[in-house]
N, C-alpha and C positions, 0 to 999 in steps of 0.2 A: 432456526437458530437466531438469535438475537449476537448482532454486531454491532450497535448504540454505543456511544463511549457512557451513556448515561446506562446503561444495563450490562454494563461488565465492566470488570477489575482489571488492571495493567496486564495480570497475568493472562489469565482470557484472552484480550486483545494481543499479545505476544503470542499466543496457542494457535488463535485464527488468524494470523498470518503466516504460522510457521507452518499449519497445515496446507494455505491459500499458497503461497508463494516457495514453493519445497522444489527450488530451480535445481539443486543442488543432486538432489535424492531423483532425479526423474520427473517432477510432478509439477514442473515448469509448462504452464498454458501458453507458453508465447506472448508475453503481454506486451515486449516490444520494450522495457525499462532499460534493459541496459543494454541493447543496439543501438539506441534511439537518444542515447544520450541523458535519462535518467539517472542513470548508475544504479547502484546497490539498492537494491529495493525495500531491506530493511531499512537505509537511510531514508526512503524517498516516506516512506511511511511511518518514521519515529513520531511526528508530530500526533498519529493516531494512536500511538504504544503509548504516549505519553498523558493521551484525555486531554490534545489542545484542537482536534480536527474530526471530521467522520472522515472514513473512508471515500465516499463521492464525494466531500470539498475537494481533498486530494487528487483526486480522478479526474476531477475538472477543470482543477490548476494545470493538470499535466499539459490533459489534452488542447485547454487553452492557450498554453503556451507554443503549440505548434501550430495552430489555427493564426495564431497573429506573429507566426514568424517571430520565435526564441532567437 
């Protein structure tokens, strides 16, 4: 499955996150967003709904952000 913001449509990338991140419905992997002070994980990943970010920039910010003390 392709997750590129260059190889899919807004809808798409709203589809692969609502199936990825379905905290809601059971199918929450623990990813630690909103224990951890993320929050809402659709918010934390709108800039990738939107076609301004991939998914690992995002991931990177996150986890960078704890590595150097948020």
């Amino acid at each position: 499955m392709r997750i590129s913001i260059h190889d899919t449509t807004r809808e798409e990338r709203i589809e692969i996150l609502r199936r990825s991140l379905d905290c809601g419905g059971g199918g929450c992997e623990n990813c630690s967003s909103c224990s951890l002070g993320g929050g809402d994980p659709w918010n934390m990943y709108q800039d990738y709904i939107d076609g301004k970010k991939e998914i690992a920039e995002i991931n990177a910010e996150y986890c960078a952000s704890y590595l150097h003390g948020r």
